[in-house]
N, C-alpha and C positions, 0 to 999 in steps of 0.2 A: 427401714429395711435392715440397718447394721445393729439395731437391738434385735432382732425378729431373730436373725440369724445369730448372734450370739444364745439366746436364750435355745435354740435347736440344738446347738453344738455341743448341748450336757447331756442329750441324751441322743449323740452317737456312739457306736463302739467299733474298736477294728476287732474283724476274728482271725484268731488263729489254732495254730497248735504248736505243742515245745516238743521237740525231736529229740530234745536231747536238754539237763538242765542251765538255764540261767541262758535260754535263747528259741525265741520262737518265731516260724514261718505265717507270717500274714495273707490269708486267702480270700477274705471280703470284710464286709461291714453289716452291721445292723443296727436299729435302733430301739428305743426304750415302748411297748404299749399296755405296761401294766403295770400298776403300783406293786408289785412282789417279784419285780426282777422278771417281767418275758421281754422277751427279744423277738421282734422279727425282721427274716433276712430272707435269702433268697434257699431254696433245698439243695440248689446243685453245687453248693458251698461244702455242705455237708456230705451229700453224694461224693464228692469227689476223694473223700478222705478215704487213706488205706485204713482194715482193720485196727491194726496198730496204732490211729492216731485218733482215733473217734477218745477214746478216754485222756489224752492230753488235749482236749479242745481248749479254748481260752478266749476270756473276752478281754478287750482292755477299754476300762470304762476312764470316763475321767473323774478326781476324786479332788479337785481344786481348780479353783477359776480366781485371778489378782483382776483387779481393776486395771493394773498394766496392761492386760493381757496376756500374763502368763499360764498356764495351764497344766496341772501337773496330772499322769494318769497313772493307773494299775492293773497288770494283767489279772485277774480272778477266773476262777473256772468257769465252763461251761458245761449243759448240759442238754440234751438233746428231749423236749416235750412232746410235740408232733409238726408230722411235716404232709404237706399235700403235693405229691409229685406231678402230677398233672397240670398245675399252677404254679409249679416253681416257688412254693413257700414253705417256708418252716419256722416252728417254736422254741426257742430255747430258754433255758433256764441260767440265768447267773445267778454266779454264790456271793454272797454277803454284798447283796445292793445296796443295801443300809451305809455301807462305806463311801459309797459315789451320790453324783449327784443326778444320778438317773431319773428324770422326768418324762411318766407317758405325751408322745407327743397328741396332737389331738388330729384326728380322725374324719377326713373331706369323705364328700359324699362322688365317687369319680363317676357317677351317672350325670353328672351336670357337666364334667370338661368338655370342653368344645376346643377344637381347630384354634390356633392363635391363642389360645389362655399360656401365659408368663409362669415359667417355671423355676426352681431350682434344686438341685439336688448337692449332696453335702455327704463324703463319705472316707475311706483311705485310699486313693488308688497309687500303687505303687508307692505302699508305705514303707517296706521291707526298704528298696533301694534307696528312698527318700533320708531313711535314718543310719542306712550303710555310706551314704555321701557326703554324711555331716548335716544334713540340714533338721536332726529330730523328728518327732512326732510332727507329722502333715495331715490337718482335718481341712481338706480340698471343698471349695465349694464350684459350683461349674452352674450356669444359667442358659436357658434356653425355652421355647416356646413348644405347644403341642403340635405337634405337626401332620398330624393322623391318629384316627382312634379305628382301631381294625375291629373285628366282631368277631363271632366263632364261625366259623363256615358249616361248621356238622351239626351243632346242637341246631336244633328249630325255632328256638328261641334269641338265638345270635344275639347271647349278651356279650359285652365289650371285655375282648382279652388283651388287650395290646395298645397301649400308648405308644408311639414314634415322638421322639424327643430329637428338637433341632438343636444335639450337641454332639459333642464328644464323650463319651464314658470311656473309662481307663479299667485294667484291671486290677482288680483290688474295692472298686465300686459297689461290687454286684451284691447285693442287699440295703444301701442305702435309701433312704426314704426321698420319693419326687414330690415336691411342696408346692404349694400353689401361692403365688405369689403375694397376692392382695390379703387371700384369710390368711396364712400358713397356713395350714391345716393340710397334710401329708394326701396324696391323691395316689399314690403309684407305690410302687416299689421297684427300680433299678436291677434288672437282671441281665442284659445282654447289650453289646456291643457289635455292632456290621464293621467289616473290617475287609479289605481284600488284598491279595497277594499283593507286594511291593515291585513296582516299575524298573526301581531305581537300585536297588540290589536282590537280582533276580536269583542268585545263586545261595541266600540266605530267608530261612523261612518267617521273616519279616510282614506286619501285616499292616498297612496302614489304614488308619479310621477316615468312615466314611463321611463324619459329622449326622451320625441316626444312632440313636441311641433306642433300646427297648425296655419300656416298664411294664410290670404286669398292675394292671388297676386296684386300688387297695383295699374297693368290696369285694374282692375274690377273697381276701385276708377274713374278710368277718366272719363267715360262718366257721372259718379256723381258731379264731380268738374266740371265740361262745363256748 
């Protein structure tokens, strides 16, 4: 498991944008599915940027791995290929992948998950704070099982929209790949978080998690990546 998951961790990326030079705001993750630098991640990453920042997008891929475990990365640009809003997914493109160690991860077939299949997911949540507290670059992994496979309700064909993951997602997550534990081989993509107003400081708009996490299944991604 700790090689498996090592060998994933080259081909995550946190995204962001730089607001301004020599400092940029972290807004999800993505990971590697093509040998020429595509990315994919979640759309409402992208959705959410102002005009003004869609052209300082940025990935930060890693571009060294020590047998210590040390890890060194570099922000590079990004750029936006296609995106499927309806499924919450999108393409993007990084510059000069040749520099990192970017490897497509490989591709589960999530018409076989079932209830109970062992999962993990692997991405930046709250990377921004994580490296504003001193603790550097944080690639979080977080494990949990499937816990619900939802279907469409309108299409007639009710194919499978919606993994429920018995975890926590953080934000910062939302694009990370959901791995299936036994192959690896990526089954989902991490887009949402259930959360609900906080008990305990009711006067602050505090949200705490519900331990349900939401993936969108990662055949939705294929006919996006063809």
């Amino acid at each position: 498991m700790k090689e498996k998951i090592k060998n994933v961790r080259k081909s995550i990326i946190a995204i962001g944008f730089s607001p301004i030079p020599n400092q940029v705001t972290i807004i999800g993750s993505g990971f590697s599915v093509g040998k020429n630098g595509e990315i994919l991640s979640a759309a409402h990453i992208y959705n959410l940027l102002k005009p003004e920042q869609i052209n300082k997008l940025m990935g930060m891929a890693m571009v060294k791995q020590e047998e210590s475990g040390l890890e060194n990365y570099q922000w590079l640009p990004l750029s936006l290929v296609k995106k499927d809003d309806a499924n919450d997914l999108v393409i993007f493109q990084i510059e000069n992948y040749q520099s990192t160690l970017l490897q497509p991860l490989k591709l589960g077939d999530s018409d076989n998950v079932e209830v109970g299949d062992e999962t993990y997911f692997i991405g930046f949540p709250y990377a921004a704070q994580l490296i504003n507290d001193g603790f550097g670059v944080s690639l979080i992994v977080n494990r949990g099982i499937i816990s619900n496979v939802k279907r469409d309700g309108i299409n007639p064909e009710h194919p499978r929209n919606w993994f429920f993951v018995d975890s926590i997602s953080n934000p910062g997550n939302s694009g990370c790949p959901l791995i299936d534990v036994d192959s690896n081989d990526v089954v989902g993509i991490m887009t949402i978080s259930f959360r609900i107003k906080s008990n305990t400081v009711s006067n602050l708009d505090i949200r705490e998690p519900m331990h349900i996490a939401g993936a969108k299944p990662i055949n939705l991604a294929k006919s996006l990546l063809s």
